[in-house]
C-alpha positions as CSV (number, residue, x, y, z in Angstrom):
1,X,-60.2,-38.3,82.3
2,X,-56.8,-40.0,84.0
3,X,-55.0,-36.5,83.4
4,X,-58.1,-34.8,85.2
5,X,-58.0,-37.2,88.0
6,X,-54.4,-37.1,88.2
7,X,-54.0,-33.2,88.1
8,X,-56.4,-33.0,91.0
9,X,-54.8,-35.9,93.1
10,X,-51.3,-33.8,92.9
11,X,-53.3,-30.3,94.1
12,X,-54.6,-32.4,96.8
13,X,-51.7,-33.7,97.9
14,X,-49.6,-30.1,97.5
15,X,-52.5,-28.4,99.6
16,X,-51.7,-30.8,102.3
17,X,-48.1,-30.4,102.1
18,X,-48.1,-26.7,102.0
19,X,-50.6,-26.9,105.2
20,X,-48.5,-29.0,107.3
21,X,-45.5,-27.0,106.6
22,X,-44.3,-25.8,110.0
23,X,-43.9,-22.1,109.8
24,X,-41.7,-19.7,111.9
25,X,-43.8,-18.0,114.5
26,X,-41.0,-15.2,115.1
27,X,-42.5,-13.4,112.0
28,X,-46.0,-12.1,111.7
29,X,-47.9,-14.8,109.5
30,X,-47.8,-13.2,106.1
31,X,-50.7,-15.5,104.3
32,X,-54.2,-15.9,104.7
33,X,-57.2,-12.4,104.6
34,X,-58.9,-11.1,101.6
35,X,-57.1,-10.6,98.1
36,X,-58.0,-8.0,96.2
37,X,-56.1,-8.6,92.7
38,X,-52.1,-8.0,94.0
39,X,-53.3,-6.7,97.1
40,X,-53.9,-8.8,100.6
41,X,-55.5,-6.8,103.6
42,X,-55.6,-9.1,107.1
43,X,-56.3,-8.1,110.1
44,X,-56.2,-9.1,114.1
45,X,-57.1,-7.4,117.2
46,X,-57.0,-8.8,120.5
47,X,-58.6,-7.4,124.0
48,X,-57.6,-9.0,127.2
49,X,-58.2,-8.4,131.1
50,X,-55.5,-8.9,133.6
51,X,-54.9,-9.3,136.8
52,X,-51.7,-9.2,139.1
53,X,-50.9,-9.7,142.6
54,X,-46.8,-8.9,143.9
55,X,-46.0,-10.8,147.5
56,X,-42.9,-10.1,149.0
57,X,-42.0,-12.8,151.9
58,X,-43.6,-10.9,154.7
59,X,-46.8,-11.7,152.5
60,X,-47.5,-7.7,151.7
61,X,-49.3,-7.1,148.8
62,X,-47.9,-4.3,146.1
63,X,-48.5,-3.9,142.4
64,X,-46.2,-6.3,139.9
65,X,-42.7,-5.1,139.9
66,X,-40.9,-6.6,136.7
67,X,-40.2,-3.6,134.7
68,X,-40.5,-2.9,131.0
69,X,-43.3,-5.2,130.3
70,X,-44.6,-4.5,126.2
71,X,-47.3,-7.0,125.7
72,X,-50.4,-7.7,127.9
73,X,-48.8,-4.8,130.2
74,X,-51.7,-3.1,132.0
75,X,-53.5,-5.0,135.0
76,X,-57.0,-4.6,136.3
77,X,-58.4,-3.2,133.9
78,X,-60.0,-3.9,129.9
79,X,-57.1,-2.7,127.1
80,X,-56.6,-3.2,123.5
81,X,-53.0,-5.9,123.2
82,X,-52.7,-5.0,119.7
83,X,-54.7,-4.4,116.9
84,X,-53.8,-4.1,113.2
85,X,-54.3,-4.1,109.3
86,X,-51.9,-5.7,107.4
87,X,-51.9,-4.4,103.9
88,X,-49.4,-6.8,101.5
89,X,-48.9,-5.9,97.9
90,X,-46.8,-8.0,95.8
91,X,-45.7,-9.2,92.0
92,X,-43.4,-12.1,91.1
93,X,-40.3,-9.7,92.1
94,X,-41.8,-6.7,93.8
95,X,-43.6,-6.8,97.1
96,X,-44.8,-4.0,99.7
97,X,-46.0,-4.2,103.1
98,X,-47.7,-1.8,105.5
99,X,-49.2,-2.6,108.9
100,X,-50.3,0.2,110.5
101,X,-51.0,-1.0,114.7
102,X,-52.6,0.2,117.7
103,X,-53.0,-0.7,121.2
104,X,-50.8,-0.9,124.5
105,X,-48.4,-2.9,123.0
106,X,-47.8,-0.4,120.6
107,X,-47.3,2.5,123.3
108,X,-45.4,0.9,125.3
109,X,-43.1,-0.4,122.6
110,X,-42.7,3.0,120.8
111,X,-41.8,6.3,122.3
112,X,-41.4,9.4,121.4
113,X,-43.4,11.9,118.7
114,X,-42.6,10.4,115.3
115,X,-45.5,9.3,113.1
116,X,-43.6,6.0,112.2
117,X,-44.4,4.8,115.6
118,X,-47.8,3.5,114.5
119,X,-46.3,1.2,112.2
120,X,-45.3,-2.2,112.9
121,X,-43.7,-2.8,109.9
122,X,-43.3,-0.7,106.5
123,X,-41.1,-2.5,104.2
124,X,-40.3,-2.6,100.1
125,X,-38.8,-5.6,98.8
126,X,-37.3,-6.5,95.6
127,X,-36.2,-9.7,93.9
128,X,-33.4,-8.8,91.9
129,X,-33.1,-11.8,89.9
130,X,-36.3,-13.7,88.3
131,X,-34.8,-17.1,88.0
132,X,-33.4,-16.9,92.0
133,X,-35.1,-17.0,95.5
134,X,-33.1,-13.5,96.4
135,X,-35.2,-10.6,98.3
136,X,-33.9,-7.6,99.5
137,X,-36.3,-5.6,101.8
138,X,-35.8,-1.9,103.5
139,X,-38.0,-0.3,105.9
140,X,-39.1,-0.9,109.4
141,X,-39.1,-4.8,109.7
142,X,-40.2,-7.5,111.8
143,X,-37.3,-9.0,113.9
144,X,-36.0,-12.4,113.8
145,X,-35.3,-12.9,117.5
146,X,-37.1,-15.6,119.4
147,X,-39.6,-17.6,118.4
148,X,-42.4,-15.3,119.4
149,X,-44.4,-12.5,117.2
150,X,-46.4,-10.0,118.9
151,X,-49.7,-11.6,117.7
152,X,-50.9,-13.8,120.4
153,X,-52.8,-15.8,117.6
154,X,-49.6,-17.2,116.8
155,X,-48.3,-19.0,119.5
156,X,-48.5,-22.0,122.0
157,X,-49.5,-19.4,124.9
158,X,-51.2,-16.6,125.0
159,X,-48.8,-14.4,126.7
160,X,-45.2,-13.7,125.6
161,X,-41.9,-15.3,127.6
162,X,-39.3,-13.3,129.1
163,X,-37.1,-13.8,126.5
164,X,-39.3,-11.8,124.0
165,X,-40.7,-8.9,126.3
166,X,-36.0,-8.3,126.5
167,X,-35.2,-8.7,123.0
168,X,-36.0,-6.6,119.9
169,X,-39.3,-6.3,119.0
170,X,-38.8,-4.3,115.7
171,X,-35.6,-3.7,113.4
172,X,-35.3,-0.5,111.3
173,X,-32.6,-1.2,108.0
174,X,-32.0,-3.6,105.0
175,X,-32.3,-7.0,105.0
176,X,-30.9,-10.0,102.4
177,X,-33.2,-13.1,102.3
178,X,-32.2,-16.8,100.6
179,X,-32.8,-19.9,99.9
180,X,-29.3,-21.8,100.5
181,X,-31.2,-25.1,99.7
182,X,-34.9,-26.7,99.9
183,X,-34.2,-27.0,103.8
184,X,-32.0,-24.0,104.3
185,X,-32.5,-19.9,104.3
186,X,-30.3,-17.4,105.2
187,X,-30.4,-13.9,105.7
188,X,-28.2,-10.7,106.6
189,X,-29.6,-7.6,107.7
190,X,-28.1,-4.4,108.1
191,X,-29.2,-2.2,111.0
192,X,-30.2,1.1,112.3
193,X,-29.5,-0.4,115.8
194,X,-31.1,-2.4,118.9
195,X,-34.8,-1.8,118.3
196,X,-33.8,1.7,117.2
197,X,-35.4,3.9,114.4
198,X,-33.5,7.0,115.0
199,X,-31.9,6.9,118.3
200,X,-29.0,5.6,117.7
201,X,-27.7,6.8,114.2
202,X,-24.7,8.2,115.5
203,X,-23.0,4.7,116.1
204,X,-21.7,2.3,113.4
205,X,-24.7,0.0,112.1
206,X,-25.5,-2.6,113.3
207,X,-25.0,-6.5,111.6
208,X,-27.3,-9.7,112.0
209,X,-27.3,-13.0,110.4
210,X,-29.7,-15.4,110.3
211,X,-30.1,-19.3,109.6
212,X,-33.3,-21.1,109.4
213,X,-33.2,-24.6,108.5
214,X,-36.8,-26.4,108.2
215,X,-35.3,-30.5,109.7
216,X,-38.4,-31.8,108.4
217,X,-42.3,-30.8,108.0
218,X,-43.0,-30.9,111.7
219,X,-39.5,-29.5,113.1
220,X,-37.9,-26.1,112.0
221,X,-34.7,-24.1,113.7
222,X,-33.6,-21.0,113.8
223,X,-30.2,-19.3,114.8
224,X,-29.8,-15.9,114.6
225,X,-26.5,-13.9,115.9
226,X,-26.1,-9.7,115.9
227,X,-23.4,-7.6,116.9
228,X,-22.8,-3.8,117.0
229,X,-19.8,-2.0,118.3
230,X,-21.2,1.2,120.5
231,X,-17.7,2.7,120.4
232,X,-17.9,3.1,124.2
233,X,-19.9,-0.7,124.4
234,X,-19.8,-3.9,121.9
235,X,-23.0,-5.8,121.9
236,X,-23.1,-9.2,121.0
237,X,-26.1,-11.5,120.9
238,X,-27.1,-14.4,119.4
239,X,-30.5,-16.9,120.1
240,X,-31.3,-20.3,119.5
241,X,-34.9,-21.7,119.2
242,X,-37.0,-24.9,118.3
243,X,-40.1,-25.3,116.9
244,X,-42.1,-28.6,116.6
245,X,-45.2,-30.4,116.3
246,X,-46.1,-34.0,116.8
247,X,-49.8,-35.5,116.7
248,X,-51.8,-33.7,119.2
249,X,-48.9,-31.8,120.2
250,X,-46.8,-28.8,120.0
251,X,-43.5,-27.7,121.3
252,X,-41.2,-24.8,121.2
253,X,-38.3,-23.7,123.0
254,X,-35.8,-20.5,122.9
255,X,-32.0,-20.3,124.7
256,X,-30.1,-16.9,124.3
257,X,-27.5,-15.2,125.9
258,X,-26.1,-11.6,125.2
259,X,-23.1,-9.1,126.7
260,X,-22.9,-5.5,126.1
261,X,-20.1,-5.0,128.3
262,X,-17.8,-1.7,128.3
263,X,-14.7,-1.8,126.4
264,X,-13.2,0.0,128.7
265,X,-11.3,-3.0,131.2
266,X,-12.2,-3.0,135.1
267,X,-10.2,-4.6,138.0
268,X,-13.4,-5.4,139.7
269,X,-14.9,-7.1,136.5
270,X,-15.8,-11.2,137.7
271,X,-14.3,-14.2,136.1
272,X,-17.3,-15.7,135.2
273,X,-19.5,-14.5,132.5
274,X,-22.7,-15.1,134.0
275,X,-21.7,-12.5,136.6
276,X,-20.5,-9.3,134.4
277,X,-22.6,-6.5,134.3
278,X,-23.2,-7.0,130.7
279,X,-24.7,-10.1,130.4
280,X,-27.9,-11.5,130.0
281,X,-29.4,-14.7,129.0
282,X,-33.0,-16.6,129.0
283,X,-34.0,-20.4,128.6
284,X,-37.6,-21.4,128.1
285,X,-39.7,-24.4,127.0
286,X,-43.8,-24.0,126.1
287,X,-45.8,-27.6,124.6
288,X,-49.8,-27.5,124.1
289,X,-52.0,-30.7,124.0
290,X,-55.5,-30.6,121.7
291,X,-57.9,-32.0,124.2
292,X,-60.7,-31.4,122.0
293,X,-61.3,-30.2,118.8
294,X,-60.3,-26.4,118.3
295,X,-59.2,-26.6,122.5
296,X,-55.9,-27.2,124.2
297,X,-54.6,-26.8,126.9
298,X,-50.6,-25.2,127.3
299,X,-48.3,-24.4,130.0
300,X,-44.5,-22.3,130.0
301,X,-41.5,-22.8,132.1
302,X,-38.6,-20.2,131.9
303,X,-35.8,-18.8,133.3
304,X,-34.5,-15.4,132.7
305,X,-30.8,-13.9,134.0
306,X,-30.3,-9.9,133.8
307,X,-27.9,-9.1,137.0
308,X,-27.4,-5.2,136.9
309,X,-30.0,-3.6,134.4
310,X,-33.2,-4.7,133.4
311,X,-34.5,-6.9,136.2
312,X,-32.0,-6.5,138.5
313,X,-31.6,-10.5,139.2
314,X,-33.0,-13.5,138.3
315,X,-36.7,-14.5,137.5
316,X,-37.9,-18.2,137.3
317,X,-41.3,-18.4,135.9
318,X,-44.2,-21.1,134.9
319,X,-47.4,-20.6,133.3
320,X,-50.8,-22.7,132.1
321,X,-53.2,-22.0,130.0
322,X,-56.8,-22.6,128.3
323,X,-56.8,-21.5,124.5
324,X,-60.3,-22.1,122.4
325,X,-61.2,-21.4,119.2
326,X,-64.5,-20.4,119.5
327,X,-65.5,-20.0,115.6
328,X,-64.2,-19.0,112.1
329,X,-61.1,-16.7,113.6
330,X,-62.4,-16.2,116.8
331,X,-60.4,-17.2,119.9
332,X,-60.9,-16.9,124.0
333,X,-57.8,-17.9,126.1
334,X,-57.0,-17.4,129.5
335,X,-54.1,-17.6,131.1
336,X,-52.4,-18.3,135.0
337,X,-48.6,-17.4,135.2
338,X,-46.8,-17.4,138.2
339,X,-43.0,-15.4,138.5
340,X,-40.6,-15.7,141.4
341,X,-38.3,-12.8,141.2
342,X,-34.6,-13.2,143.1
343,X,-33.0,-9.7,143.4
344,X,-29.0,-9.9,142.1
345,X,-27.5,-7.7,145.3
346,X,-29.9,-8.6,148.4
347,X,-30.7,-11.9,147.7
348,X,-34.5,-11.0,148.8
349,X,-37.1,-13.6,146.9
350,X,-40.8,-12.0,145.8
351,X,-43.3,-13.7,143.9
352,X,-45.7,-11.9,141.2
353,X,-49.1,-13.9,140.8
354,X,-50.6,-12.7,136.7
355,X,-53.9,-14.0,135.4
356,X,-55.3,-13.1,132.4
357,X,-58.4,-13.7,129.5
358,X,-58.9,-12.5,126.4
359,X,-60.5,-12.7,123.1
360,X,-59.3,-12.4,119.8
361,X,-60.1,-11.9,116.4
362,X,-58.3,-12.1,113.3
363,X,-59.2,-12.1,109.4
């Protein structure tokens, strides 16, 4: 009877461990749906509303300007974000995953006419050794840059920061996985390119590392750093980002910086870095509060620099937000984000008003 009791006492107390374990929301939460022997089939979908409103500072009204939006990008109007079925199949060294995805994240992300392009991930992994945490994967796999996935379920708000909307949202190659110690993974991934499936494939691959180090159960970092060389361009990028909880509270924040300069030298090229046509770079902090049970309340600050290609400037934003779990896997959260845009060559200052609602369901 004392073995019984003590048996069930240490599942109890593993449950709860392995439930407070912070997890890294960069990569689309691989536990949880229905099992079928080997097999696990989950699923989320996600319809929203939005509404924007672009002022310049003779108060005229226009459409919202900042360009190359993926998630959440369609205003006035009732769209599908993203919907899915993740399919997992896995073995103590084997493992496939296919997640076939629809929605205007997913045209807006993927162009072009290949059949691929309704996949957000298709991956086989192997674990070569049995008696070592080693997996290497191949396929079209999720990316390890900044701390948010595309599903909204995930995070502290229900839109996505600046930083994720400019960095990739998919890789396309190999990757390495390890456990360097009970704290500490690594990884090393090989790459088609910048968010590229086919694009780019007459460059040189491209290289990423990865470190994620779990501080304790309620803290986690991650650093990741990639680099190609473009033969005419060298990219180099690398991002920085917490995650956290504490009581009623959650936190996460995201720094990066990148430069994909030409190698070719210019006499008119700036001193400083932060000035070069090249760079880019982002800094944000998100926290959410449970003011109830299943109900908190969140709000965004960011800052995102892009001088001379995608924004043209500089963009300070802040956001709050409602998020409810209504029941079971079903959430409602609306969201008020506000964006004051600072064009790089004129100076001239516009602000973009966004409000949005949606409601989600995942299994």
């Amino acid at each position: 009877m004392k073995v019984k009791l003590r048996i069930i006492i240490l599942l109890i107390t593993a449950s709860i461990n392995l439930n407070a374990q912070i997890t890294n929301t960069a990569f689309i939460d691989s536990v949880g749906g229905e099992k079928v022997g080997k097999l696990s089939i989950s699923g989320w979908m996600d319809a929203y509303y939005a509404k924007s409103t672009y002022r310049d500072w003779n108060q005229n009204i226009f459409p919202p300007i900042i360009p190359g939006l993926v998630s959440n990008s369609r205003t006035n109007m009732v769209d599908i974000n993203l919907a899915y079925v993740d399919f997992r199949y896995a073995t103590d060294r084997l493992k496939i995953r296919l997640v076939p995805a629809f929605g205007s994240y997913m045209d807006q992300n993927y162009r072009g006419g290949y059949s691929i392009n309704n996949l957000m991930e298709a991956s086989l992994g192997l674990k070569p050794w049995s008696k070592k945490d080693v997996w290497i994967e191949a396929g079209l796999i999720g990316s390890p840059f900044t701390n948010e996935n595309p599903v909204s379920r995930d995070h502290i708000m229900y839109t996505r920061s600046l930083a994720a909307e400019y960095s990739p949202y998919y890789l396309a190659g190999v990757k390495i996985t390890a456990a360097l110690s009970k704290r500490l993974k690594g990884g090393f991934y090989l790459l088609n390119g910048w968010q590229t499936i086919r694009q780019e494939e007459e460059f040189p691959p491209a290289i990423t590392g990865q470190l994620e180090f779990t501080l304790n159960k309620n803290n986690l970092i991650n650093w990741n750093v990639y680099y190609q060389d473009r033969e005419t361009h060298r990219r180099i990028f690398s991002d920085i980002y917490w995650i956290g909880t504490k009581d009623k509270w959650k936190f996460t924040s995201c720094f990066y910086a990148g430069n994909d300069e030409s190698q070719v030298l210019s006499p008119y090229r700036p001193n400083s870095i932060f000035q070069r046509d090249g760079f880019w770079c982002n800094a944000n902090f998100a926290t959410s509060y449970e003011i109830a049970t299943n109900t908190n309340l969140s709000a965004r600050v960011e800052y995102y620099q892009d001088l001379h290609n995608n924004v043209h400037g500089k963009i300070y934003g802040a956001a709050l937000g409602i998020n409810c779990k209504l029941f079971n896997q079903l959430y409602w959260r609306t969201e008020c984000k506000f964006w004051q845009t600072e064009t790089h060559n004129t100076g001239i200052k516009n602000n973009i008003f966004n409000a949005t609602t949606s409601l989600g369901l995942g299994f």
